[in-house]
ROFITI-396812 format. One record per atom (N, C-alpha, C, CB): residue number from 1; chain; atom name; x, y, z. Coordinates in pm, 1 decimal, decimal comma, padded with zeros to 6 digits, always signed. Glycine has a CB too. Layout:
ROFITI-396812
+-----+-------+------+----------+----------+----------+
:  nr : kette : atom :       xx :       yy :       zz :
+-----+-------+------+----------+----------+----------+
: NUM :     A :   CA :        X :        Y :        Z :
...
+-----+-------+------+----------+----------+----------+
END
This chain:
ROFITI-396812
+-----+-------+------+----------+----------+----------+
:  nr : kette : atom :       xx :       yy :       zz :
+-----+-------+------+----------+----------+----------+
:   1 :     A :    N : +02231,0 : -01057,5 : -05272,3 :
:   1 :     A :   CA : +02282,5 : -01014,5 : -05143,6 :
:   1 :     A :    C : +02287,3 : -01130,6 : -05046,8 :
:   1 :     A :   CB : +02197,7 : -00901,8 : -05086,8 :
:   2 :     A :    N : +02185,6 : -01226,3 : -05045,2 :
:   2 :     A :   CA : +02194,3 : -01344,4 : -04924,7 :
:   2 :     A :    C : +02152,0 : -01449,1 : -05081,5 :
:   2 :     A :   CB : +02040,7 : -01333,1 : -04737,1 :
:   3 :     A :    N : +02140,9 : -01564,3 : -04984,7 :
:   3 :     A :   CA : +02146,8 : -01701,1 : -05090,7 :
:   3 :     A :    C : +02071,9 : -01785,7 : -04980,9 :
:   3 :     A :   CB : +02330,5 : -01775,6 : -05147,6 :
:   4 :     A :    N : +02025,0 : -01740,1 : -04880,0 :
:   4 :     A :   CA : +01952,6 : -01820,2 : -04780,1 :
:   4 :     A :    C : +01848,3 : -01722,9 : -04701,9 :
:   4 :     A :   CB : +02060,9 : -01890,6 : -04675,9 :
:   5 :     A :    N : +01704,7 : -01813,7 : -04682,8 :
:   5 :     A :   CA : +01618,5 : -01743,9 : -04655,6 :
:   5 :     A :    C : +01523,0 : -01863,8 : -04516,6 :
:   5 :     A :   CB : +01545,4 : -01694,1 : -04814,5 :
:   6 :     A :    N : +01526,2 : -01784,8 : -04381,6 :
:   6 :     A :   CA : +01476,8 : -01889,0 : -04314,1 :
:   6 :     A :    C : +01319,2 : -01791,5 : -04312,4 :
:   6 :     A :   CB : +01573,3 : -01939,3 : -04153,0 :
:   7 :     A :    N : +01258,0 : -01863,8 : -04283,7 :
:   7 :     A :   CA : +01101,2 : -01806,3 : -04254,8 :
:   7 :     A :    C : +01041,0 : -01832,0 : -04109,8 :
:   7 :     A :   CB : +00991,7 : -01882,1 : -04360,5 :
:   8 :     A :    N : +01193,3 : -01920,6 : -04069,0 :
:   8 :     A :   CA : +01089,5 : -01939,4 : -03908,3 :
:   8 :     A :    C : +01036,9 : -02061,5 : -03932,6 :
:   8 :     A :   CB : +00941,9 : -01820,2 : -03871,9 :
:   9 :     A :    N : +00916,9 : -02022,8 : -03785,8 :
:   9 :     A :   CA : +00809,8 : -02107,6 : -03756,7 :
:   9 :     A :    C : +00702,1 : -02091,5 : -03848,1 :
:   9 :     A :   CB : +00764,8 : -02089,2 : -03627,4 :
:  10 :     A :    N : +00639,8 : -02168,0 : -03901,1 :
:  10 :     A :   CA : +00501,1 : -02123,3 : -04002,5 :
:  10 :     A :    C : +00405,8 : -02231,2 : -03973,3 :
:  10 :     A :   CB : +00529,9 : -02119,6 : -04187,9 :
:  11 :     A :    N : +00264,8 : -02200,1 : -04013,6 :
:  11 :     A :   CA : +00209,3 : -02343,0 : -03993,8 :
:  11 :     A :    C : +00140,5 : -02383,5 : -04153,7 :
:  11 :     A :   CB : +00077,1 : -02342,5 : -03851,9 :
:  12 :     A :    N : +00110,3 : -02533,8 : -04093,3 :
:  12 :     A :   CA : +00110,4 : -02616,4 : -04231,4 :
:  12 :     A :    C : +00013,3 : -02545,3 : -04318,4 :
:  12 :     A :   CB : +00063,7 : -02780,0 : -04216,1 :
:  13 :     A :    N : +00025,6 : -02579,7 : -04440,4 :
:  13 :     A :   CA : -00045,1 : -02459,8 : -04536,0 :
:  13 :     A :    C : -00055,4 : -02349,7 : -04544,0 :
:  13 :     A :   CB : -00135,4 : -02453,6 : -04547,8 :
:  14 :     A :    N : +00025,1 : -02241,3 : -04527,8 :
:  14 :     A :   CA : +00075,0 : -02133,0 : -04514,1 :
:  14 :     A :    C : +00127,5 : -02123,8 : -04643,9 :
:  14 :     A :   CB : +00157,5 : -02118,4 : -04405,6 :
:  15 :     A :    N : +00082,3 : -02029,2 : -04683,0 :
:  15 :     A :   CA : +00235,7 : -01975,8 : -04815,4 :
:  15 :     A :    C : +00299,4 : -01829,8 : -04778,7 :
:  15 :     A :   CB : +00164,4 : -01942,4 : -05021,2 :
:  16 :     A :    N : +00430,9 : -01880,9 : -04796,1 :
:  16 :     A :   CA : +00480,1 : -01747,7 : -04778,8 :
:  16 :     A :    C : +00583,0 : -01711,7 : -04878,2 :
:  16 :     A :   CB : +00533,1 : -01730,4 : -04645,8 :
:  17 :     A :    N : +00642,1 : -01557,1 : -04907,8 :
:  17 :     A :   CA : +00697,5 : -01569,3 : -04994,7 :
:  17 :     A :    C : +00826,4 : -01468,2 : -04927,6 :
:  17 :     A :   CB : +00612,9 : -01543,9 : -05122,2 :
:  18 :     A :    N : +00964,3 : -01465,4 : -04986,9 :
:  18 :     A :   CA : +01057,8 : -01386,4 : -05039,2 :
:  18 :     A :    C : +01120,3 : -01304,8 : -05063,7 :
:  18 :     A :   CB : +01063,5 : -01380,0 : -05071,3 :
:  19 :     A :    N : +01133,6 : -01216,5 : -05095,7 :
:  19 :     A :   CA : +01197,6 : -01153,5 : -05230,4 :
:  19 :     A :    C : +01404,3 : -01160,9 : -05173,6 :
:  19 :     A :   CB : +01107,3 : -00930,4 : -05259,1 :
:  20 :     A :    N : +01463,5 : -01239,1 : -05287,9 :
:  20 :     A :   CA : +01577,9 : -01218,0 : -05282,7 :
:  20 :     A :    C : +01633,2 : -01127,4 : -05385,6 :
:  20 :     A :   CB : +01628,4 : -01325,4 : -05277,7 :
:  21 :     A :    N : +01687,3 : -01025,9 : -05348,9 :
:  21 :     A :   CA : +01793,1 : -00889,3 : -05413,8 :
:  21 :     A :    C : +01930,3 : -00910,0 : -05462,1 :
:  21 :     A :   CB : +01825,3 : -00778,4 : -05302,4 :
:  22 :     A :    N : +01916,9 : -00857,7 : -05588,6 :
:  22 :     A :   CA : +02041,4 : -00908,5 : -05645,6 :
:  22 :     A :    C : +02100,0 : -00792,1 : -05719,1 :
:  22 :     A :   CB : +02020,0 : -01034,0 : -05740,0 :
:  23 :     A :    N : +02212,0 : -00759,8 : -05734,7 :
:  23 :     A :   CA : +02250,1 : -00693,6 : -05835,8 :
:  23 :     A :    C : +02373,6 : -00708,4 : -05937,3 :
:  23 :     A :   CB : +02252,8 : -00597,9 : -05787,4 :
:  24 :     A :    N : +02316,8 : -00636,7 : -06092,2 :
:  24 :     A :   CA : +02411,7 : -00711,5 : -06143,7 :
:  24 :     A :    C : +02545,4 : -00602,1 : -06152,6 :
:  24 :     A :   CB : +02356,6 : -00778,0 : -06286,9 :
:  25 :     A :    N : +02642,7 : -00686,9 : -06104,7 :
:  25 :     A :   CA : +02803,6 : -00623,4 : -06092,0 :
:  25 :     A :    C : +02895,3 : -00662,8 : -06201,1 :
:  25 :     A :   CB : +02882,9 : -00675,1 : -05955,0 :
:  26 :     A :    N : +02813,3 : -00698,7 : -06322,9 :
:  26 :     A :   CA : +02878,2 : -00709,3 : -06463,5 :
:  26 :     A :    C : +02873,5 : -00625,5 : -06591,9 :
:  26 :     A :   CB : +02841,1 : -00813,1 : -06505,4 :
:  27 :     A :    N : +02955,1 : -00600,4 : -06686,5 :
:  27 :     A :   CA : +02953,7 : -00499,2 : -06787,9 :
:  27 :     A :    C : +02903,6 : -00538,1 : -06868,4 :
:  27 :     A :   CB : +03050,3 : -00449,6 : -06831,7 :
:  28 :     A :    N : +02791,1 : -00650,5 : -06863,4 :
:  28 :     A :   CA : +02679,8 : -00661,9 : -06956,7 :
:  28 :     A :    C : +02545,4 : -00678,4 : -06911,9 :
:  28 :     A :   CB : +02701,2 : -00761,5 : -07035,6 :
:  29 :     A :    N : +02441,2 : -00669,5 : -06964,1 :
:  29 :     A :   CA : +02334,4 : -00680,6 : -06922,5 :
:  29 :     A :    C : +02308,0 : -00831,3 : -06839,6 :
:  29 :     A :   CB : +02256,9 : -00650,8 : -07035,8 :
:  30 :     A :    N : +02240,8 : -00848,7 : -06739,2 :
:  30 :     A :   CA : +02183,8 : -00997,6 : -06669,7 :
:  30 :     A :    C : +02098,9 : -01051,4 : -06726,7 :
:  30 :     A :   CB : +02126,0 : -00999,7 : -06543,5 :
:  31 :     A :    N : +02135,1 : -01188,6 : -06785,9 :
:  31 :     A :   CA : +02019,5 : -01269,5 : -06862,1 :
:  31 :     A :    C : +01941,3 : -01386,1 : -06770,0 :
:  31 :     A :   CB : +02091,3 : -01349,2 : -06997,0 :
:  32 :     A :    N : +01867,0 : -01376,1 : -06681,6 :
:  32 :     A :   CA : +01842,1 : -01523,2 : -06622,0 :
:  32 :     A :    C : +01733,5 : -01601,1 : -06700,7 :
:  32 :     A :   CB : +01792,2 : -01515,6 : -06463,9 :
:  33 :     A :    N : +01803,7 : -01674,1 : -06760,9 :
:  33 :     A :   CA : +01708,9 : -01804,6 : -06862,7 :
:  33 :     A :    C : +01597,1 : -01888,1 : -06802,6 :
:  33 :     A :   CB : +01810,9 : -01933,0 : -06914,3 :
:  34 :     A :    N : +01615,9 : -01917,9 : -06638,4 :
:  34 :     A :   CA : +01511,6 : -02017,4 : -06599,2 :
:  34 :     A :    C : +01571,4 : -01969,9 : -06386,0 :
:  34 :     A :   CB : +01554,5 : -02242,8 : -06698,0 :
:  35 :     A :    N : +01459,6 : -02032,4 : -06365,7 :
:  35 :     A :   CA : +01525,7 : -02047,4 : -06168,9 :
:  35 :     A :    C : +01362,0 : -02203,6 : -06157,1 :
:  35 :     A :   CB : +01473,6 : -01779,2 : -05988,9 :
:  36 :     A :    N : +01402,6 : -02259,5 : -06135,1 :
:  36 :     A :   CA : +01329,6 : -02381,3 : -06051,6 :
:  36 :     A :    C : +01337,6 : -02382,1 : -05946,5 :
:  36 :     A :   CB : +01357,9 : -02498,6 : -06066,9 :
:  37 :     A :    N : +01231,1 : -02428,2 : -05860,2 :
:  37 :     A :   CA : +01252,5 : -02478,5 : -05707,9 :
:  37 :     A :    C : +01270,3 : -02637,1 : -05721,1 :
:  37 :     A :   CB : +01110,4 : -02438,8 : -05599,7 :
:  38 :     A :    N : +01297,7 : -02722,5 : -05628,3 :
:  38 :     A :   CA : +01329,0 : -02838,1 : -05550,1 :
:  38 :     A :    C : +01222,3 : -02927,2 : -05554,2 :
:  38 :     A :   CB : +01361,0 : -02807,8 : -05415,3 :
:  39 :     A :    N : +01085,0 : -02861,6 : -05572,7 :
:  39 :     A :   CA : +00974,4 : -02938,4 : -05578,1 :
:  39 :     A :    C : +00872,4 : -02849,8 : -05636,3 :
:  39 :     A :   CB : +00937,8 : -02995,7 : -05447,1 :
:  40 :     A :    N : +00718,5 : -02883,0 : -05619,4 :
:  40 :     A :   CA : +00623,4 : -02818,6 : -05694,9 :
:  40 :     A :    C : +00608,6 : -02708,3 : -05586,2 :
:  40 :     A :   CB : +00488,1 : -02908,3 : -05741,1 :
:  41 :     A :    N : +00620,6 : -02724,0 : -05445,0 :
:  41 :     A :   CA : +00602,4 : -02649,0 : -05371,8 :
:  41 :     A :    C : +00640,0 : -02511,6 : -05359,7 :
:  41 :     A :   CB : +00625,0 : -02697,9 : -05305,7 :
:  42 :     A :    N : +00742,8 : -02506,2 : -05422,7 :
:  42 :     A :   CA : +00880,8 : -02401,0 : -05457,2 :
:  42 :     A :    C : +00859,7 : -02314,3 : -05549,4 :
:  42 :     A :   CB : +01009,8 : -02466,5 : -05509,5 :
:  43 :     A :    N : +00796,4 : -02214,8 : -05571,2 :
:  43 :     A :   CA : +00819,5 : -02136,0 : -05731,4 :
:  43 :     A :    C : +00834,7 : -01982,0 : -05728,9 :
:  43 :     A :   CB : +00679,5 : -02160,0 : -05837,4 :
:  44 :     A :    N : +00987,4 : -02031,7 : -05794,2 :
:  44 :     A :   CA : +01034,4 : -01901,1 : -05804,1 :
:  44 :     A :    C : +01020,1 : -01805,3 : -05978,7 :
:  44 :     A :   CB : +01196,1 : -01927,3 : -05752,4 :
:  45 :     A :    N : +00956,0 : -01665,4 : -05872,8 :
:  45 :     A :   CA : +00962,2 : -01538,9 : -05994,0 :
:  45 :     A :    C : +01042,8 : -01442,4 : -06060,1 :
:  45 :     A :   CB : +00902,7 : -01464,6 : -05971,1 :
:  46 :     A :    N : +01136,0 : -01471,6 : -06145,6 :
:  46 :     A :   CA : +01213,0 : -01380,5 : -06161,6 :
:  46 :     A :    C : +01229,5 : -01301,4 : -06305,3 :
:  46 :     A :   CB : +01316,9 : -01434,6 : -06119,7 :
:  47 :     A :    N : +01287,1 : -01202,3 : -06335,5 :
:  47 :     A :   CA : +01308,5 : -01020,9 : -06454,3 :
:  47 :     A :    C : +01302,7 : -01118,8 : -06546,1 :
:  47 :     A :   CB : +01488,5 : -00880,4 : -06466,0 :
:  48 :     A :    N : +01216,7 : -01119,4 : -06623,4 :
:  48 :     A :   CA : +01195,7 : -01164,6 : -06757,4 :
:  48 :     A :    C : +01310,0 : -01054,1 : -06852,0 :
:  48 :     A :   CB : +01010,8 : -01149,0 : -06799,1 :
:  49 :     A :    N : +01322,0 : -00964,8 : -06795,8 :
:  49 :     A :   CA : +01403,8 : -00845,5 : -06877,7 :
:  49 :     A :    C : +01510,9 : -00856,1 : -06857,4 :
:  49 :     A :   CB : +01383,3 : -00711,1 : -06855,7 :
:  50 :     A :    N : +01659,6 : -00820,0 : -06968,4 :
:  50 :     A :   CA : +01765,1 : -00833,5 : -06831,1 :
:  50 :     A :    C : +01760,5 : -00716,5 : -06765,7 :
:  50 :     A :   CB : +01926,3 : -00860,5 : -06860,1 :
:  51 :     A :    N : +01895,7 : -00767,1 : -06696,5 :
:  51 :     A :   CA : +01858,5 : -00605,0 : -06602,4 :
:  51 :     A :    C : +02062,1 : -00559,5 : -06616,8 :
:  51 :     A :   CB : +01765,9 : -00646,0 : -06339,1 :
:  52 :     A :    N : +02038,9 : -00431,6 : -06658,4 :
:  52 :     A :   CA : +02151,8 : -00368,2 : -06704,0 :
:  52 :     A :    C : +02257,9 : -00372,0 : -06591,2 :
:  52 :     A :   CB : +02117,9 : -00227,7 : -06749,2 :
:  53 :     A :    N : +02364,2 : -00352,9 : -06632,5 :
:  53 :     A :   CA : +02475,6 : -00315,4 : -06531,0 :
:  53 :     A :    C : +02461,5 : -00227,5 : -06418,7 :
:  53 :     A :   CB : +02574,0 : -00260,2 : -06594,3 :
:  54 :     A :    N : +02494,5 : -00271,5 : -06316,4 :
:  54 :     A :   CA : +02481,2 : -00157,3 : -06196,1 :
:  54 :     A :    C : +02344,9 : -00135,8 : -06154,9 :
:  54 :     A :   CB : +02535,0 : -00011,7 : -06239,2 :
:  55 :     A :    N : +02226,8 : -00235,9 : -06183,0 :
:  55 :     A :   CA : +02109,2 : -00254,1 : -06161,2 :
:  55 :     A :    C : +02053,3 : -00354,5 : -06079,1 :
:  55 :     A :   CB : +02068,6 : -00259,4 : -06256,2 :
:  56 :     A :    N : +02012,0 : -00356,1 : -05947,5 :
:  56 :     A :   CA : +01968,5 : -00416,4 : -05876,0 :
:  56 :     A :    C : +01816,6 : -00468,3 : -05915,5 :
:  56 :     A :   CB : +01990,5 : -00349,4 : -05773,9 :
:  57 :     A :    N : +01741,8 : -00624,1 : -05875,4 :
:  57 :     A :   CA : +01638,5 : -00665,0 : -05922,8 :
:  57 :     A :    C : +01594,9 : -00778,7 : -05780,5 :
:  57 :     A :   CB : +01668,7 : -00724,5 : -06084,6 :
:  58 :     A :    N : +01488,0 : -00805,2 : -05794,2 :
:  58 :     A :   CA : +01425,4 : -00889,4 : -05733,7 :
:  58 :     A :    C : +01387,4 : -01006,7 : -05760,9 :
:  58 :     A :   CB : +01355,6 : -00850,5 : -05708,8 :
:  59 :     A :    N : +01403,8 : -01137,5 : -05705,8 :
:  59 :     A :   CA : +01382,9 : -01283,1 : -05748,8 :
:  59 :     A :    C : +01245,0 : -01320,9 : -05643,7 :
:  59 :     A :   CB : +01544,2 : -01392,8 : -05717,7 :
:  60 :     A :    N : +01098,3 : -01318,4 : -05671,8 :
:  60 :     A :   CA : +01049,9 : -01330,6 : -05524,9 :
:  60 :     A :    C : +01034,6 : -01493,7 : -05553,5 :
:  60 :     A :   CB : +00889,1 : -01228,1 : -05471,0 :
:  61 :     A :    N : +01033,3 : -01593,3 : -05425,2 :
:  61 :     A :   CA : +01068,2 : -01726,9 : -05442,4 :
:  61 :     A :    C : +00930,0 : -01728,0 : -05320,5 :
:  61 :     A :   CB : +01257,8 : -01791,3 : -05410,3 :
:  62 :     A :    N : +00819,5 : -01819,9 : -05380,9 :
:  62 :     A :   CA : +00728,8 : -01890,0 : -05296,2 :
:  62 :     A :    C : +00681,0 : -01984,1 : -05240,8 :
:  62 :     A :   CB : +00679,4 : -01884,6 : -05308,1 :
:  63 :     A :    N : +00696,0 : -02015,1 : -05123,8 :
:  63 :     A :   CA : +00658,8 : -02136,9 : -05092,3 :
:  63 :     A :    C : +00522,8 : -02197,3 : -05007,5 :
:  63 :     A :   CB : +00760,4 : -02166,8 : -05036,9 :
:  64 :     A :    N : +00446,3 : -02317,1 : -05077,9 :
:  64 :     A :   CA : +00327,1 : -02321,5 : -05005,9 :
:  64 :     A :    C : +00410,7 : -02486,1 : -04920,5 :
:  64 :     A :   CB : +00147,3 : -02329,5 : -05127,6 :
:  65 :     A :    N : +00341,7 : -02456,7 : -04829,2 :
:  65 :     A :   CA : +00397,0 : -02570,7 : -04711,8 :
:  65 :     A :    C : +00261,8 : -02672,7 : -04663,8 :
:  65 :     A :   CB : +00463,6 : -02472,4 : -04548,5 :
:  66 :     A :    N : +00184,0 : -02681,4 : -04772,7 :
:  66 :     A :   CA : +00041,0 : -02744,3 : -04736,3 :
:  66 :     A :    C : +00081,7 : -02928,2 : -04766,1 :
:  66 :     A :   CB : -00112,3 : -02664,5 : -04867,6 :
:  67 :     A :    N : +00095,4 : -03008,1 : -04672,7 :
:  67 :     A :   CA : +00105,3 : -03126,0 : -04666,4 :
:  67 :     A :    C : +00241,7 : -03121,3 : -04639,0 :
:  67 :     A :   CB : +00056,1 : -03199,0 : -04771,7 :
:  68 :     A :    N : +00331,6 : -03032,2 : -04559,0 :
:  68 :     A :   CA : +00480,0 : -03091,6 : -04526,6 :
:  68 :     A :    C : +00437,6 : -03052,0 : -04372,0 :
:  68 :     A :   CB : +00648,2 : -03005,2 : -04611,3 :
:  69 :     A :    N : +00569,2 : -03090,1 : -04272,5 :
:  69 :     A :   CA : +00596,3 : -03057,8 : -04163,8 :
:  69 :     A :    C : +00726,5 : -03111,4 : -04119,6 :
:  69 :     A :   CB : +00499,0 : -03086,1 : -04093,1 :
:  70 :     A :    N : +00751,5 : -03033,1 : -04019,6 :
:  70 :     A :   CA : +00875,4 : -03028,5 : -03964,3 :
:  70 :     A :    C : +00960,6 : -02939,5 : -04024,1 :
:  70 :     A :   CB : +00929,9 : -03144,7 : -03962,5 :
:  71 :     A :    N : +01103,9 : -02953,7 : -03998,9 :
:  71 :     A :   CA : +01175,2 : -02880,7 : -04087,6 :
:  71 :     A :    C : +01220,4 : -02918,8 : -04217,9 :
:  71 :     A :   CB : +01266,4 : -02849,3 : -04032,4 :
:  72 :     A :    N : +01197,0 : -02822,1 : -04336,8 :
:  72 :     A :   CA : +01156,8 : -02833,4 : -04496,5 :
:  72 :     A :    C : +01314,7 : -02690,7 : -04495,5 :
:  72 :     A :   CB : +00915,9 : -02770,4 : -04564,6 :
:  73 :     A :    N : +01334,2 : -02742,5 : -04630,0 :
:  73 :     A :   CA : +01471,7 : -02685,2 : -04689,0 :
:  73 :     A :    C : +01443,4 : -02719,9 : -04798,0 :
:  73 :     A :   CB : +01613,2 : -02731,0 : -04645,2 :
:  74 :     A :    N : +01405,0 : -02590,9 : -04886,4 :
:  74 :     A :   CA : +01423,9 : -02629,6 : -05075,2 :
:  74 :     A :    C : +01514,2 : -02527,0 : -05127,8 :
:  74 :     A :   CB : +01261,3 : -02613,6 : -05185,6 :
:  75 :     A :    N : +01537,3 : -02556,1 : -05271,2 :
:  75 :     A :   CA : +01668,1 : -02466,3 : -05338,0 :
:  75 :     A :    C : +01546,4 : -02454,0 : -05476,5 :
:  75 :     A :   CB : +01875,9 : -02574,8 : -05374,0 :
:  76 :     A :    N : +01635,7 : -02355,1 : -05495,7 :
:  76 :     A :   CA : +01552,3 : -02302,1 : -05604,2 :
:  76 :     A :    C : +01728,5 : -02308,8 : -05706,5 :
:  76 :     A :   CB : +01445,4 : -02107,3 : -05559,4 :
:  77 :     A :    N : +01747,9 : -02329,5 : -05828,5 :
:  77 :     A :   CA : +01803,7 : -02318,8 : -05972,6 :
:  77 :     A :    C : +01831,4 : -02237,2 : -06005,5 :
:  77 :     A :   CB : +01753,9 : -02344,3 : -06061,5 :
:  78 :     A :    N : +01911,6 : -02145,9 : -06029,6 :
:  78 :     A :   CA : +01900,4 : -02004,4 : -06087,1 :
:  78 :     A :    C : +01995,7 : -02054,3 : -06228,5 :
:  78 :     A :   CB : +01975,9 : -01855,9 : -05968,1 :
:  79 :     A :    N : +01958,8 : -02053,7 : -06322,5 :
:  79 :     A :   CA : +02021,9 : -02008,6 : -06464,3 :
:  79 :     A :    C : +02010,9 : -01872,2 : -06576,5 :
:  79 :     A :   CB : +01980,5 : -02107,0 : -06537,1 :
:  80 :     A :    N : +02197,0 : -01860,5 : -06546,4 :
:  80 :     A :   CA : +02169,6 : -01697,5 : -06600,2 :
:  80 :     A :    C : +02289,6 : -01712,0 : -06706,2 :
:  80 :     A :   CB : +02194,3 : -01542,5 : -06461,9 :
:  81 :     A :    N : +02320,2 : -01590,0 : -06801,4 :
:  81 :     A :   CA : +02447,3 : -01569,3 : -06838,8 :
:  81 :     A :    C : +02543,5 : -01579,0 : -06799,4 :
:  81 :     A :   CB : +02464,8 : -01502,0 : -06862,5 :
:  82 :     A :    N : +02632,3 : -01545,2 : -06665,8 :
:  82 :     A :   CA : +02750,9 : -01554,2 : -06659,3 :
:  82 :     A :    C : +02845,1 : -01668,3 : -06623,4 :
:  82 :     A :   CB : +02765,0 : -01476,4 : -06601,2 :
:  83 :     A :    N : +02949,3 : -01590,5 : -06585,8 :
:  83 :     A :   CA : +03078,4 : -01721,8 : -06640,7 :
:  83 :     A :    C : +03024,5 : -01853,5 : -06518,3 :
:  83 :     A :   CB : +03316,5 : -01650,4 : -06597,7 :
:  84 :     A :    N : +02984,8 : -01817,4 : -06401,8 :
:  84 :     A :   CA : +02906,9 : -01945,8 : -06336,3 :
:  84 :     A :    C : +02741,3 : -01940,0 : -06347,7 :
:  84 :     A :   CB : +02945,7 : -01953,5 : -06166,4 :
:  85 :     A :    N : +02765,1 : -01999,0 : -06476,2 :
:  85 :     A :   CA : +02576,6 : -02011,8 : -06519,6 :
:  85 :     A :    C : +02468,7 : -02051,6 : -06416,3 :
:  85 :     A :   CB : +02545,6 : -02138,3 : -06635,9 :
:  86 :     A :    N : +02507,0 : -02125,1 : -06305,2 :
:  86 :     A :   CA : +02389,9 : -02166,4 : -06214,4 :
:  86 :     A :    C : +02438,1 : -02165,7 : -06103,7 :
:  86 :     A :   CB : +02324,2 : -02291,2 : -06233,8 :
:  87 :     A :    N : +02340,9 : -02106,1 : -06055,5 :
:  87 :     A :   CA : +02331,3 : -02001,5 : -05921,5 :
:  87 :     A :    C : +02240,7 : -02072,4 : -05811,2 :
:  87 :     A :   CB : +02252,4 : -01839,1 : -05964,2 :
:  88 :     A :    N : +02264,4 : -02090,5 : -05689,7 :
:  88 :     A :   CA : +02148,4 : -02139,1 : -05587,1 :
:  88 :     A :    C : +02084,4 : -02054,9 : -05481,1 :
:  88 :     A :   CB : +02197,5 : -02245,8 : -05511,0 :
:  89 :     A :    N : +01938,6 : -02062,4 : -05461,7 :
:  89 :     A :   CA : +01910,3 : -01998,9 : -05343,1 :
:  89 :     A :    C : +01830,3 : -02093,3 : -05300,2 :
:  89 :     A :   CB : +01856,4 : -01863,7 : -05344,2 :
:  90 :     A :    N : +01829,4 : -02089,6 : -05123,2 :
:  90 :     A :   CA : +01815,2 : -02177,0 : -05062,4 :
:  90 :     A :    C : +01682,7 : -02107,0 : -04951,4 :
:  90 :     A :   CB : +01960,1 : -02226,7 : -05014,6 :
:  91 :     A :    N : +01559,7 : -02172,0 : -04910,4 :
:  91 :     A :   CA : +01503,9 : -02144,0 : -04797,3 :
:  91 :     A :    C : +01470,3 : -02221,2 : -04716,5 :
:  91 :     A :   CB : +01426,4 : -02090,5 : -04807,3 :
:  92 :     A :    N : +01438,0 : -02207,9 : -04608,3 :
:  92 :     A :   CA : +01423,1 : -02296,6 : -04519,9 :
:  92 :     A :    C : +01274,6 : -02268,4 : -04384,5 :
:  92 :     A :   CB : +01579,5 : -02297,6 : -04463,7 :
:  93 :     A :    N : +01227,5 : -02392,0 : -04324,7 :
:  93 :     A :   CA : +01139,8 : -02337,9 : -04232,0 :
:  93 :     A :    C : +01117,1 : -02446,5 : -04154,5 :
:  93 :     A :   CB : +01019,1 : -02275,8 : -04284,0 :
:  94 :     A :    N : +01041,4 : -02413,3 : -04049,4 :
:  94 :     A :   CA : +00976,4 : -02524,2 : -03943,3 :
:  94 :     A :    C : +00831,0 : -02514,7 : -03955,1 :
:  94 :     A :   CB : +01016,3 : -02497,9 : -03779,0 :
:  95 :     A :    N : +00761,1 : -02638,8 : -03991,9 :
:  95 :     A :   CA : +00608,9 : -02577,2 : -04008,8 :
:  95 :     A :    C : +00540,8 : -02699,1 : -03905,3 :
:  95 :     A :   CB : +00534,1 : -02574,7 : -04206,9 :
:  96 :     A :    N : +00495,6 : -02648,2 : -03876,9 :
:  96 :     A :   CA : +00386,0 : -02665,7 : -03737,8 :
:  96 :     A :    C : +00263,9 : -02749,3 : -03831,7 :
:  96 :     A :   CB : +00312,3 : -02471,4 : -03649,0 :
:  97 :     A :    N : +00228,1 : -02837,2 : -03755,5 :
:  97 :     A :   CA : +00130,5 : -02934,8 : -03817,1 :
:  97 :     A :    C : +00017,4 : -02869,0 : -03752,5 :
:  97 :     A :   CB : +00149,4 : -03103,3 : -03785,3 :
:  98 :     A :    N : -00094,8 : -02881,3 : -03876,3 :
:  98 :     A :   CA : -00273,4 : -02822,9 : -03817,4 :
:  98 :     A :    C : -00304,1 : -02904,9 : -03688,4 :
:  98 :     A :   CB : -00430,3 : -02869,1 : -03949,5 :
:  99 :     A :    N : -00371,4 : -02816,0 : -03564,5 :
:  99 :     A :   CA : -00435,0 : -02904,6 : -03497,8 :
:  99 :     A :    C : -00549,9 : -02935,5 : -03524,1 :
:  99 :     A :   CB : -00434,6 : -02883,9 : -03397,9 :
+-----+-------+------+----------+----------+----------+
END
């Protein structure tokens, strides 16, 4: 449904997470083979199962922000079956340094 996820303001070392909604609008089952994030910071969870036609699913994508600041933007990989095999989702935030 979206491909971009802002979180705001957060502060440093915070994890927060996600969930991006998807559904599949194809006449075969959804295979997603792998999704990576951008860094170690980034890790995204997604249906080990596929998920049938006309079936909506959840990707939750987490991010710990412990040693960044300012504004941070990672992408996460999505590799699945269809005819455009790799897919991006993107989040973004402003994280506030510890006082």
């Amino acid at each position: 449904k979206d491909t971009l996820h802002d979180f705001g303001t957060i502060h440093e070392a915070e994890t927060v997470q996600y969930d991006f909604e998807f559904t599949n609008n194809g006449k075969s089952p959804l295979i997603i083979t792998s999704a990576s994030g951008s860094c170690g910071c980034t890790v995204a969870n997604y249906p080990k199962d596929p998920v049938q036609p006309g079936k909506s699913a959840n990707m939750t994508v987490t991010f710990n922000s412990t040693g960044k600041h300012g504004t941070q933007e990672k992408a996460v990989t999505v590799h699945t079956n269809t005819l455009q095999s790799v897919h991006m989702l993107y989040i973004k935030a402003y994280i506030e340094p510890k006082k």
